[in-house]
PDB file of N, CA, C and O in Angstrom:
ATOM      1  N   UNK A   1     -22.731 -22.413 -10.949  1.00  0.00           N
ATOM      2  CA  UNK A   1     -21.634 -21.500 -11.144  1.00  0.00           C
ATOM      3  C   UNK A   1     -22.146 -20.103 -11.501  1.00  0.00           C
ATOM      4  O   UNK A   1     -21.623 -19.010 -11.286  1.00  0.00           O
ATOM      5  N   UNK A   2     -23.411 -20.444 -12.159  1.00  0.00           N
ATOM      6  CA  UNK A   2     -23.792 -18.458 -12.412  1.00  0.00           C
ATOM      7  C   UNK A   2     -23.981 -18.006 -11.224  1.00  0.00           C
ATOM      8  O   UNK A   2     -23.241 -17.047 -11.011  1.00  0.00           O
ATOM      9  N   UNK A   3     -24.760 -18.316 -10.202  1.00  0.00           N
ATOM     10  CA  UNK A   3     -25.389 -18.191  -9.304  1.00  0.00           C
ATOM     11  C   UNK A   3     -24.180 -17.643  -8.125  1.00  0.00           C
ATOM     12  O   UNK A   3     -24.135 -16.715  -7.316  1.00  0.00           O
ATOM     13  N   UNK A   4     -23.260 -18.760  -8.520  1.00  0.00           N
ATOM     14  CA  UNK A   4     -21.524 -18.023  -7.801  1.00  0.00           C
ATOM     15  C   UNK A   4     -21.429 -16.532  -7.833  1.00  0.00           C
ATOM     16  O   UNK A   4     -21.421 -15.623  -7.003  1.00  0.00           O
ATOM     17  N   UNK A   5     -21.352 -16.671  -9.317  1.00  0.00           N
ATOM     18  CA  UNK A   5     -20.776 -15.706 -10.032  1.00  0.00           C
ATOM     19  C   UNK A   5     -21.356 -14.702  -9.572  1.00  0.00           C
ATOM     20  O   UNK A   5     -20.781 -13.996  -8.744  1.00  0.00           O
ATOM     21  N   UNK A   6     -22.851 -14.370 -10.089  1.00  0.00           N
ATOM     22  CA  UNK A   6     -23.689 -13.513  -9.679  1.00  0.00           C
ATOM     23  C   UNK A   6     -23.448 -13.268  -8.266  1.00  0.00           C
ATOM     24  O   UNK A   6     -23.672 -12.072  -8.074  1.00  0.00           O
ATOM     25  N   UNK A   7     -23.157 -13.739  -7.377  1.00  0.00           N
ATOM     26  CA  UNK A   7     -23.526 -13.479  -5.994  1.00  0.00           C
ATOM     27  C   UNK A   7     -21.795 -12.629  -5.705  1.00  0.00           C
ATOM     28  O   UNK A   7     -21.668 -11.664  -4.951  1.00  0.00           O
ATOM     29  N   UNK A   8     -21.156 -12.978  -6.136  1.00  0.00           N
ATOM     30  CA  UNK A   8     -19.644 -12.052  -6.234  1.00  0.00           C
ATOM     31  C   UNK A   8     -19.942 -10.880  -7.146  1.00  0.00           C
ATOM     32  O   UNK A   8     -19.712  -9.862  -6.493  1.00  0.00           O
ATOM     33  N   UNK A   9     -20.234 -10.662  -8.014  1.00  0.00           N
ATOM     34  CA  UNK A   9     -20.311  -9.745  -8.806  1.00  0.00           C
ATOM     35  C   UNK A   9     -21.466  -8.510  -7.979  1.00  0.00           C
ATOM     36  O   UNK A   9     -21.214  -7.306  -7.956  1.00  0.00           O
ATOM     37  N   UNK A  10     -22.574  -9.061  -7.427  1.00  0.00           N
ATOM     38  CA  UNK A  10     -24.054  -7.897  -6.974  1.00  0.00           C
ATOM     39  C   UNK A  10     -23.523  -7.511  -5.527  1.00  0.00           C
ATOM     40  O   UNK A  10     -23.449  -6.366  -5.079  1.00  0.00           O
ATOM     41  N   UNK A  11     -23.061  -9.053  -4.687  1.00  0.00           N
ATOM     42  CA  UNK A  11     -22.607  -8.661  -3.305  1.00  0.00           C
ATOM     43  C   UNK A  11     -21.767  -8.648  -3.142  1.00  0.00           C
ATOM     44  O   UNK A  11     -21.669  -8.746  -1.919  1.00  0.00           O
ATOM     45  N   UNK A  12     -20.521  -8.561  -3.706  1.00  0.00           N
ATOM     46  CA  UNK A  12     -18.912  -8.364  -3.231  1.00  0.00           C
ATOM     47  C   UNK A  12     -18.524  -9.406  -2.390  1.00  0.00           C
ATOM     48  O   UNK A  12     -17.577  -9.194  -1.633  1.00  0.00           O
ATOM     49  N   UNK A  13     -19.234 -10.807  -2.377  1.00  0.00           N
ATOM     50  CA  UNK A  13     -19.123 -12.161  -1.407  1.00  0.00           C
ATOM     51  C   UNK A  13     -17.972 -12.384  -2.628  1.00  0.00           C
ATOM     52  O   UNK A  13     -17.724 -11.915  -3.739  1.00  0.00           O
ATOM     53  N   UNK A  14     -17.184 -13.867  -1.283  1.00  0.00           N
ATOM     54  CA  UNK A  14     -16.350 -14.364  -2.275  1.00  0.00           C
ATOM     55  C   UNK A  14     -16.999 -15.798  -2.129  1.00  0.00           C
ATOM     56  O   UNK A  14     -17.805 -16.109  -1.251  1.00  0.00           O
ATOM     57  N   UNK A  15     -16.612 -16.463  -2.936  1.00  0.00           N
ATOM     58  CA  UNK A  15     -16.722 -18.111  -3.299  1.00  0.00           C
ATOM     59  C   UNK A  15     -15.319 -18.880  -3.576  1.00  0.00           C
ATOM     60  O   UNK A  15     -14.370 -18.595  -4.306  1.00  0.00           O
ATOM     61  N   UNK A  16     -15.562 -19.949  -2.717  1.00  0.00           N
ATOM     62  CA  UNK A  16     -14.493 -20.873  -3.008  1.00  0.00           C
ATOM     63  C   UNK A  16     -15.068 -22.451  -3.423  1.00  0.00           C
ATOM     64  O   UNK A  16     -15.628 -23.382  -2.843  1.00  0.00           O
ATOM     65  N   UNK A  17     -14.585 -22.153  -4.740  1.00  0.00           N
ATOM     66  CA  UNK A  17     -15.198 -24.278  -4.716  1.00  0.00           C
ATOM     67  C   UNK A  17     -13.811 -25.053  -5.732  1.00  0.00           C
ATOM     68  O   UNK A  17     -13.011 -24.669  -6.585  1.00  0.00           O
ATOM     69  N   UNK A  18     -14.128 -26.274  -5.047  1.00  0.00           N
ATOM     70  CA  UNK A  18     -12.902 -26.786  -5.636  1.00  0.00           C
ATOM     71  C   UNK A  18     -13.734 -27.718  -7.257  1.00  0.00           C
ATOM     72  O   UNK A  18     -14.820 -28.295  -7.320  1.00  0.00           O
ATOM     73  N   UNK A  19     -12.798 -27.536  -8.215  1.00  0.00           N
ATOM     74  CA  UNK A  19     -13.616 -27.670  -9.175  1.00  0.00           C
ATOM     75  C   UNK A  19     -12.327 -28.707 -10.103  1.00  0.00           C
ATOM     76  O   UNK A  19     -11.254 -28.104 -10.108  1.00  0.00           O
ATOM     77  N   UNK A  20     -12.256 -30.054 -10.829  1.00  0.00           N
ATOM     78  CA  UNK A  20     -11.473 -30.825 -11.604  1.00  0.00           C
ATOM     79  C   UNK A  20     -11.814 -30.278 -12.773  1.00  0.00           C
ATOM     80  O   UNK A  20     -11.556 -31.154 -13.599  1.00  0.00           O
ATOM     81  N   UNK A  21     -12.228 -29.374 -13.314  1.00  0.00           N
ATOM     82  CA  UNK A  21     -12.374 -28.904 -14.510  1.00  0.00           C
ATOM     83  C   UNK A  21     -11.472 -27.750 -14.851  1.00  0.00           C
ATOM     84  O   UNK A  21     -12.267 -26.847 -14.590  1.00  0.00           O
ATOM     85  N   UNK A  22     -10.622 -27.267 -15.160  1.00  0.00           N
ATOM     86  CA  UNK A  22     -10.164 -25.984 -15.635  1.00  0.00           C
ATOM     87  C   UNK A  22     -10.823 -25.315 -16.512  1.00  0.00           C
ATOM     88  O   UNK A  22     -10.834 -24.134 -16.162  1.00  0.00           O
ATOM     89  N   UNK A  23     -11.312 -25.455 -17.359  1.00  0.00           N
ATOM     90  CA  UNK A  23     -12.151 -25.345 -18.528  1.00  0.00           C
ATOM     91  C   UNK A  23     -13.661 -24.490 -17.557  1.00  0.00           C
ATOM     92  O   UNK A  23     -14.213 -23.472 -17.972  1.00  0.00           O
ATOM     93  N   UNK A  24     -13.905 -24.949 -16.747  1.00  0.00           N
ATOM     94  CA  UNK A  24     -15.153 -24.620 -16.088  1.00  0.00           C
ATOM     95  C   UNK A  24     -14.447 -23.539 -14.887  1.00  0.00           C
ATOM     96  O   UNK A  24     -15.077 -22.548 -14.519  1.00  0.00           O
ATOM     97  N   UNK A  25     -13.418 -23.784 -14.476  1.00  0.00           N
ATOM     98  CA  UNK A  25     -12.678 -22.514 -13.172  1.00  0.00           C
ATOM     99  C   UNK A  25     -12.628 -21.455 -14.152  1.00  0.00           C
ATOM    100  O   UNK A  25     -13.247 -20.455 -13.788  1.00  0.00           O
ATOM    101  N   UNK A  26     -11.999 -21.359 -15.452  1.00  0.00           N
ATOM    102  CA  UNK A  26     -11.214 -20.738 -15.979  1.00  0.00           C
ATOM    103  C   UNK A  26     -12.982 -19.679 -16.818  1.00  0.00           C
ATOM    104  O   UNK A  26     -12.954 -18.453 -16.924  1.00  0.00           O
ATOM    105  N   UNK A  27     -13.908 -20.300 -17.144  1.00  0.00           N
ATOM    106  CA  UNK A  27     -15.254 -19.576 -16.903  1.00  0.00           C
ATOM    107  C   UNK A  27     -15.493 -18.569 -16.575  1.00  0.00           C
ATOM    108  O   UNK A  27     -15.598 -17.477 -17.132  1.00  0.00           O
ATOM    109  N   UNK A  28     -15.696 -19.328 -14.533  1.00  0.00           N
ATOM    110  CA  UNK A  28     -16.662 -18.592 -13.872  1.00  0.00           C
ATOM    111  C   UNK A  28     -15.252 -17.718 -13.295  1.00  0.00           C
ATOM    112  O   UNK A  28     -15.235 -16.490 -13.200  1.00  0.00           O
ATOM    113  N   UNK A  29     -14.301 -18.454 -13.002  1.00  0.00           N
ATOM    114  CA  UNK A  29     -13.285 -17.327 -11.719  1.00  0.00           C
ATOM    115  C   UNK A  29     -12.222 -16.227 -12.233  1.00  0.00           C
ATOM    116  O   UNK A  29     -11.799 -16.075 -13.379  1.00  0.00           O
ATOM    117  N   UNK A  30     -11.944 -15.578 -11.185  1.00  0.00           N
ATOM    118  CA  UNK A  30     -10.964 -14.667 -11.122  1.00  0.00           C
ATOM    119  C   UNK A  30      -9.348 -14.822 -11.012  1.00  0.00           C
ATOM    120  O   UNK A  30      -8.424 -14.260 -11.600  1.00  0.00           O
ATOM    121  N   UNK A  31      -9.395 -15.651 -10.183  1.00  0.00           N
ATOM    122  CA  UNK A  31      -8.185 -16.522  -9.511  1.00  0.00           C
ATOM    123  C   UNK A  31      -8.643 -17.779  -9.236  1.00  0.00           C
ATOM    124  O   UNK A  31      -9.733 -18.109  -8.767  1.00  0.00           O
ATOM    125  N   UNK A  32      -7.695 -18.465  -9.575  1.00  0.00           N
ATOM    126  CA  UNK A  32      -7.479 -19.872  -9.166  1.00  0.00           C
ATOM    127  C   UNK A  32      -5.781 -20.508  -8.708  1.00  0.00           C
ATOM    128  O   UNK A  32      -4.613 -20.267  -9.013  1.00  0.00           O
ATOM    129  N   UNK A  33      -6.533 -21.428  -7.814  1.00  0.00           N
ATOM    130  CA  UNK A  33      -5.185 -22.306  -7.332  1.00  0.00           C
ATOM    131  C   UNK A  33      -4.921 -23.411  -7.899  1.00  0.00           C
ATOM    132  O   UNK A  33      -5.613 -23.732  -8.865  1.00  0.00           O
ATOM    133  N   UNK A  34      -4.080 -24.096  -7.545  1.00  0.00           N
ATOM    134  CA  UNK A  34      -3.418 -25.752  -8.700  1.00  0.00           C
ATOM    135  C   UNK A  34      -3.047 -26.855  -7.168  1.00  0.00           C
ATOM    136  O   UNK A  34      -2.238 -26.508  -6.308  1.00  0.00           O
ATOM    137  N   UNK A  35      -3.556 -27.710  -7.134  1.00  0.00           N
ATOM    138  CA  UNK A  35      -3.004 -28.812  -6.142  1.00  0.00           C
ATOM    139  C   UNK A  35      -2.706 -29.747  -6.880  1.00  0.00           C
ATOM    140  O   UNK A  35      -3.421 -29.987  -7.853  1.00  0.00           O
ATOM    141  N   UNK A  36      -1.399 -30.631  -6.562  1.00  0.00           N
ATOM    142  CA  UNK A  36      -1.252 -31.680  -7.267  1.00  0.00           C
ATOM    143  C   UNK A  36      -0.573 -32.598  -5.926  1.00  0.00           C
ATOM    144  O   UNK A  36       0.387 -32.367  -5.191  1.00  0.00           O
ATOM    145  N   UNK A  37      -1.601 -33.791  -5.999  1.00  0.00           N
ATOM    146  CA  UNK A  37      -1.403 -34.841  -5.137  1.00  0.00           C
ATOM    147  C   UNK A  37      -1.555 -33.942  -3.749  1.00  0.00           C
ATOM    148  O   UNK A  37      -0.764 -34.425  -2.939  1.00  0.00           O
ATOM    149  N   UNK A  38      -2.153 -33.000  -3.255  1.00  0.00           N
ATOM    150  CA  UNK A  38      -2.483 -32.544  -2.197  1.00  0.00           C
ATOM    151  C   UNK A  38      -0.865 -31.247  -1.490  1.00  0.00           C
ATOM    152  O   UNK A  38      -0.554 -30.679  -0.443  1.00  0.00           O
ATOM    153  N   UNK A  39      -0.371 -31.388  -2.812  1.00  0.00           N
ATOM    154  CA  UNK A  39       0.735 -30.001  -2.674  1.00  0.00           C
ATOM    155  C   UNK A  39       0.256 -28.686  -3.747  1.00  0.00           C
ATOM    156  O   UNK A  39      -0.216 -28.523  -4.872  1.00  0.00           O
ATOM    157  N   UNK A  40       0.774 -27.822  -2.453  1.00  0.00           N
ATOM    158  CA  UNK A  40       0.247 -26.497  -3.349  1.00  0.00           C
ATOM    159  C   UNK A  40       0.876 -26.398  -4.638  1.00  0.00           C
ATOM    160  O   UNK A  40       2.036 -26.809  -4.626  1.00  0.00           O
ATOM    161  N   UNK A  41       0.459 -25.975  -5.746  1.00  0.00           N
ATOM    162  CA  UNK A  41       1.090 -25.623  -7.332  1.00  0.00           C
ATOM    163  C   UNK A  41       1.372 -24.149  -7.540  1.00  0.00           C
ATOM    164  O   UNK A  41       2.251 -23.544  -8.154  1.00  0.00           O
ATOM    165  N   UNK A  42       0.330 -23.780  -6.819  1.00  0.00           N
ATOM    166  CA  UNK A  42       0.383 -22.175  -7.305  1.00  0.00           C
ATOM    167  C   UNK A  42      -1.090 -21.224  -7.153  1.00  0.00           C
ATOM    168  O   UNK A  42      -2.143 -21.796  -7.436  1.00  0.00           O
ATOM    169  N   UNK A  43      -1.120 -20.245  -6.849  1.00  0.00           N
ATOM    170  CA  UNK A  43      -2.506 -19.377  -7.576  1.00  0.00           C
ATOM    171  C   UNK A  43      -2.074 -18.376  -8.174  1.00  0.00           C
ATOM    172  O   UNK A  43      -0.885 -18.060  -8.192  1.00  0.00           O
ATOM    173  N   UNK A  44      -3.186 -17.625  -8.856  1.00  0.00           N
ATOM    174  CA  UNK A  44      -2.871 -16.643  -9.518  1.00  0.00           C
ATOM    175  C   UNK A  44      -4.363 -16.469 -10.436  1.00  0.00           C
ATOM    176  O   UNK A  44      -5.360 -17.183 -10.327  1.00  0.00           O
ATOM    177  N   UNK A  45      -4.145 -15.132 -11.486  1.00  0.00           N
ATOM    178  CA  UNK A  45      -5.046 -15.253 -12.511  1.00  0.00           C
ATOM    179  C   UNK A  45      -5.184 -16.679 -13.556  1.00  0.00           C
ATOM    180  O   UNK A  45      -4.363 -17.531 -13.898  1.00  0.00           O
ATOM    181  N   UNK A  46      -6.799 -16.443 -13.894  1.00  0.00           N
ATOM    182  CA  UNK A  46      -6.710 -17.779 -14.830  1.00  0.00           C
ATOM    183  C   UNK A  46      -6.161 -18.176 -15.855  1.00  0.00           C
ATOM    184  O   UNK A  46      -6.152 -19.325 -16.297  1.00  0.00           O
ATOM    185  N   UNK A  47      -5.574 -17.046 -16.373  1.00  0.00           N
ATOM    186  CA  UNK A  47      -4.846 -16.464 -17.811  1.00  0.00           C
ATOM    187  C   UNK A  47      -3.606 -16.915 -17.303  1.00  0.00           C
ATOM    188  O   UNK A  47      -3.437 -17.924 -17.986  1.00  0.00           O
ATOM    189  N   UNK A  48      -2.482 -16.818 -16.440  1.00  0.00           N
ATOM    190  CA  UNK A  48      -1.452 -17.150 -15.290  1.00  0.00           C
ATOM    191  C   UNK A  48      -1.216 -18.354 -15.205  1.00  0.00           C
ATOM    192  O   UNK A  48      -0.086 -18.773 -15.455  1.00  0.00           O
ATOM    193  N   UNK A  49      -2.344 -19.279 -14.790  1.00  0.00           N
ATOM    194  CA  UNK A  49      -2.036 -20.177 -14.380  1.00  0.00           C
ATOM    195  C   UNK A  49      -2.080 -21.352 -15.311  1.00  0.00           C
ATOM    196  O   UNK A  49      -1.266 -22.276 -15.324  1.00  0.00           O
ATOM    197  N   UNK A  50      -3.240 -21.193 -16.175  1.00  0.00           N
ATOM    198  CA  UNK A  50      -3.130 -22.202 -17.428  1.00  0.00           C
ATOM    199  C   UNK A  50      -2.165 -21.904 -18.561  1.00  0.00           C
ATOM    200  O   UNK A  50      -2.213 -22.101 -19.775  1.00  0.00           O
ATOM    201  N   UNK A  51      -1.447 -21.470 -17.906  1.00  0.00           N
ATOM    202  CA  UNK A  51       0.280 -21.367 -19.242  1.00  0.00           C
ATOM    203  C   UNK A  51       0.657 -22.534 -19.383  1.00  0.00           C
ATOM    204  O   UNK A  51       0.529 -23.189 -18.349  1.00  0.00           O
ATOM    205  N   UNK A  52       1.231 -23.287 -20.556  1.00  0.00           N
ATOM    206  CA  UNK A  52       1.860 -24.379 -20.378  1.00  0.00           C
ATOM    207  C   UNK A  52       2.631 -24.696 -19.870  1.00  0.00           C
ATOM    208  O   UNK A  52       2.918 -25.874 -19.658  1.00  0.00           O
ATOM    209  N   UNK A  53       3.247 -23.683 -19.490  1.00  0.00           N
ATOM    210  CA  UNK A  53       4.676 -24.221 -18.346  1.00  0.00           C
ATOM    211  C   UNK A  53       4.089 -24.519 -17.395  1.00  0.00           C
ATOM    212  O   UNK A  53       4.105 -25.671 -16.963  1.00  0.00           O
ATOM    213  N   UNK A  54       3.439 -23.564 -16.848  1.00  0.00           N
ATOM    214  CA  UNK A  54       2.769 -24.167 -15.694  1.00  0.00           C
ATOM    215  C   UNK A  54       1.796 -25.096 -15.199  1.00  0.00           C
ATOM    216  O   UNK A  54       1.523 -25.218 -14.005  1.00  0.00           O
ATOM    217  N   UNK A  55       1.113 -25.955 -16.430  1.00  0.00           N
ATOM    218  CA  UNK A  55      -0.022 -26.962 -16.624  1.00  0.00           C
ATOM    219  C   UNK A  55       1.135 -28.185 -16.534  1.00  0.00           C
ATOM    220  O   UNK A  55       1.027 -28.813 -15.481  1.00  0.00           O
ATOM    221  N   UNK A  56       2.110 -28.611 -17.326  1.00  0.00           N
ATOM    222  CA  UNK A  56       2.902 -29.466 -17.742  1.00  0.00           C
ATOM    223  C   UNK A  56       3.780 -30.091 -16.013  1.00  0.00           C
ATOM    224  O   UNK A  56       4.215 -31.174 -15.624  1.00  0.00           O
ATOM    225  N   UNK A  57       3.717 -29.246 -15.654  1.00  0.00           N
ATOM    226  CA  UNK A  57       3.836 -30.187 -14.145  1.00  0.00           C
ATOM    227  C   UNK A  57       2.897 -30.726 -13.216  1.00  0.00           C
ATOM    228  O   UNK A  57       3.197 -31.688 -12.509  1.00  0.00           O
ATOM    229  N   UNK A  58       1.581 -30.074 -13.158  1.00  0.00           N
ATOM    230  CA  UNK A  58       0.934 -30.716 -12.690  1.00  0.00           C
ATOM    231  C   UNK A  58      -0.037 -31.708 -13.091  1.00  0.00           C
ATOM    232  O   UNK A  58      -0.847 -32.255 -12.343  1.00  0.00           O
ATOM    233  N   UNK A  59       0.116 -31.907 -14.402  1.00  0.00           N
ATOM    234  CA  UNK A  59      -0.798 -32.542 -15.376  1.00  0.00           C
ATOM    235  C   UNK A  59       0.112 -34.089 -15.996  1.00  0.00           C
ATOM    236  O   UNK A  59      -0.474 -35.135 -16.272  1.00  0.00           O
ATOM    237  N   UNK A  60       1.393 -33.914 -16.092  1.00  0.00           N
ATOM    238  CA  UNK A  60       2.260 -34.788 -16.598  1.00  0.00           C
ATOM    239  C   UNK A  60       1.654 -34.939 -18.120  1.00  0.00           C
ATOM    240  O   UNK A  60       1.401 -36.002 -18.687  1.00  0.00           O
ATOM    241  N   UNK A  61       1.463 -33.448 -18.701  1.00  0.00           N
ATOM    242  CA  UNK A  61       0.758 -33.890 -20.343  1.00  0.00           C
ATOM    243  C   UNK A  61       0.894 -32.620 -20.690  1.00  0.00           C
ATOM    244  O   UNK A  61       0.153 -31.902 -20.019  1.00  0.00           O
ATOM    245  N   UNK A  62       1.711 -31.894 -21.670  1.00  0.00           N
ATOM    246  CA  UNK A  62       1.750 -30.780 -21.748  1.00  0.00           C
ATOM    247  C   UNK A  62       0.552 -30.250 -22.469  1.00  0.00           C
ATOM    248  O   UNK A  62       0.321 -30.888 -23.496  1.00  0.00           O
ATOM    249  N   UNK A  63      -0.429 -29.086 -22.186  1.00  0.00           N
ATOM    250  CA  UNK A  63      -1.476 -28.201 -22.066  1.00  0.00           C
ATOM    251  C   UNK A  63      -1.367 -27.187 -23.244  1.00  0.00           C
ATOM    252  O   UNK A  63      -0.203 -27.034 -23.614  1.00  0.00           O
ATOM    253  N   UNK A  64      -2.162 -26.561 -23.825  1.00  0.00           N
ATOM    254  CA  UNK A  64      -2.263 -25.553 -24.482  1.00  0.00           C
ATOM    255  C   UNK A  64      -3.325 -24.551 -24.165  1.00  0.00           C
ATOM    256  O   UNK A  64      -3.943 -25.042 -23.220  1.00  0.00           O
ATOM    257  N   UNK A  65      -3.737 -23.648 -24.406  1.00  0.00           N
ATOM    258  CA  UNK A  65      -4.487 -22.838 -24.121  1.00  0.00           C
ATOM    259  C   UNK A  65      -4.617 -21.824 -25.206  1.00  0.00           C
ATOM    260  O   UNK A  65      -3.660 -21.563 -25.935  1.00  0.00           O
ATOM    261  N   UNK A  66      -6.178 -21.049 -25.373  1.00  0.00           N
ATOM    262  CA  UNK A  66      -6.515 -20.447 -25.937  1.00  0.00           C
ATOM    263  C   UNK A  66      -7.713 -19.649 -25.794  1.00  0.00           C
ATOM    264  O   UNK A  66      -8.667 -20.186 -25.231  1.00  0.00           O
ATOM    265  N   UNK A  67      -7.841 -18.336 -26.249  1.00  0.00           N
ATOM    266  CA  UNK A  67      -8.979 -17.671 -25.788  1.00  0.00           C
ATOM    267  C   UNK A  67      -9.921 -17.750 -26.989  1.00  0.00           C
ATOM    268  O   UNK A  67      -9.553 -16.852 -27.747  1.00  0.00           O
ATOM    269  N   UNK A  68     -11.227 -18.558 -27.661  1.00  0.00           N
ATOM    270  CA  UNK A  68     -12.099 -18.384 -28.755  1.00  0.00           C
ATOM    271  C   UNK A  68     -13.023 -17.389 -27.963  1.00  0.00           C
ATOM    272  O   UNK A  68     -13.461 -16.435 -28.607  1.00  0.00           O
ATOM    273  N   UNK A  69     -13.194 -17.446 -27.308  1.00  0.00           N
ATOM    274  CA  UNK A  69     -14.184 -16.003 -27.425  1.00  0.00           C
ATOM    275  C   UNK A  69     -13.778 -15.609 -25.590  1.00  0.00           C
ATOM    276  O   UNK A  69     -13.214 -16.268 -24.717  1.00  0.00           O
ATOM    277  N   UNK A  70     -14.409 -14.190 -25.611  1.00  0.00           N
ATOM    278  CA  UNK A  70     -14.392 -13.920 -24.301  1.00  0.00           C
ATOM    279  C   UNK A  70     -12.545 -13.881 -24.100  1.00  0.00           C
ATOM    280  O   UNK A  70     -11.542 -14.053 -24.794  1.00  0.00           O
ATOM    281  N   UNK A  71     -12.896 -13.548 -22.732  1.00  0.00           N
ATOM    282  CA  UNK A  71     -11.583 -13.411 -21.653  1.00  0.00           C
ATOM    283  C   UNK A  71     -10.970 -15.004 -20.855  1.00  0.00           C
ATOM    284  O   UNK A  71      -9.953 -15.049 -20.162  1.00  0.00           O
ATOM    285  N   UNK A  72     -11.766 -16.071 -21.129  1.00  0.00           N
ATOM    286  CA  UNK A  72     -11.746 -17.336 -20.719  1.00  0.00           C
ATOM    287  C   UNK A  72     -11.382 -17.609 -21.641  1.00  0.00           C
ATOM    288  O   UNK A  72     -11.794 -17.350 -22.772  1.00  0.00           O
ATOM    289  N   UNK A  73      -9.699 -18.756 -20.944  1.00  0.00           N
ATOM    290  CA  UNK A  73      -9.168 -19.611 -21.904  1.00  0.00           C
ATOM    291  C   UNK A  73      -9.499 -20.801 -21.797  1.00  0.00           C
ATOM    292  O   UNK A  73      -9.962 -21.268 -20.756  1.00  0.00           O
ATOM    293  N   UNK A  74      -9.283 -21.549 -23.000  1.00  0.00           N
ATOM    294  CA  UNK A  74      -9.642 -22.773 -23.206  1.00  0.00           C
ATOM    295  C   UNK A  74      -8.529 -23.624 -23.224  1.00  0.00           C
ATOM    296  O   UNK A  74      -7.551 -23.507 -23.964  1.00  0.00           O
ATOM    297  N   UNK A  75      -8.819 -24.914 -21.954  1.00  0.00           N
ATOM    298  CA  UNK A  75      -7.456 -25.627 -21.826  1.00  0.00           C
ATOM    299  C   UNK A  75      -7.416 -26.901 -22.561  1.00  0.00           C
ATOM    300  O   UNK A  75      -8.518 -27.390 -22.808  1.00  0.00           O
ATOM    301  N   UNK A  76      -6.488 -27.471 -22.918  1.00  0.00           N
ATOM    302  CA  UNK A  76      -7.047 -28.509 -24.019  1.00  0.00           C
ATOM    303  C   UNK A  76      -5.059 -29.211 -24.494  1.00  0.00           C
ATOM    304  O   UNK A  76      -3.993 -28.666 -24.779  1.00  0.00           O
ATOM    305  N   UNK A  77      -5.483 -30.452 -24.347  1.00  0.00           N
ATOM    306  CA  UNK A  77      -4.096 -31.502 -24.234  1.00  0.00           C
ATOM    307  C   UNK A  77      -3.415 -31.221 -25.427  1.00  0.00           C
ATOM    308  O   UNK A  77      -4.100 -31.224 -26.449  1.00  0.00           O
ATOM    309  N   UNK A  78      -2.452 -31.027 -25.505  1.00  0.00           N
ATOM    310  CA  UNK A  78      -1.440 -30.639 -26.559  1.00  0.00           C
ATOM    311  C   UNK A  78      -0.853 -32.295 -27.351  1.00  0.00           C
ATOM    312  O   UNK A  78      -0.293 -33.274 -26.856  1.00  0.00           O
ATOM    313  N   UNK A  79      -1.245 -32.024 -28.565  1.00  0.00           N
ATOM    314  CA  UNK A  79      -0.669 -32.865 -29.521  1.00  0.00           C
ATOM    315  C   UNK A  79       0.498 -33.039 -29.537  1.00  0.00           C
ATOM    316  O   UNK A  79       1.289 -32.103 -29.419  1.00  0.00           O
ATOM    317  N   UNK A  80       0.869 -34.291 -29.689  1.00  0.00           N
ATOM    318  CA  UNK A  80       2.546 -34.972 -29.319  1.00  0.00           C
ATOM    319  C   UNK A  80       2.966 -34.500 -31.016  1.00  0.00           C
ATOM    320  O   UNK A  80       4.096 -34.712 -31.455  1.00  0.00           O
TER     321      UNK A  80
END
């Protein structure tokens, strides 16, 4: 993923990888998309898209999010 990164950032290339981690998209990317069961969810910024409203449908577990450091949020299962 640095190596992504780096290569968007020095050469203005883009990268696409599909990644089950949010926690790890929400890292390295700019934008990200949401598939659930092979239907589109949405794209947008990473900040955008890991809102709980918008995690809680495709997850069937409502989501929280938070930024501890940096501009990357941290996604993480919300206590019942």
């Amino acid at each position: 993923m640095v190596i992504a990164r780096s290569f968007t950032d020095s050469a203005g290339g883009a990268v696409i990888a599909v990644l089950h981690d949010l926690n790890l998209a929400a890292a390295y990317a700019d934008r990200i998309a949401l598939l659930d069961e092979g239907g589109w969810q949405g794209s947008g910024t990473v900040g955008d898209r890991c809102r709980k409203t918008f995690s809680l449908g495709v997850f069937d577990h409502p989501v929280g999010h938070t930024s501890p450091c940096g501009d990357s949020p941290l996604v993480v299962p919300a206590r019942a």
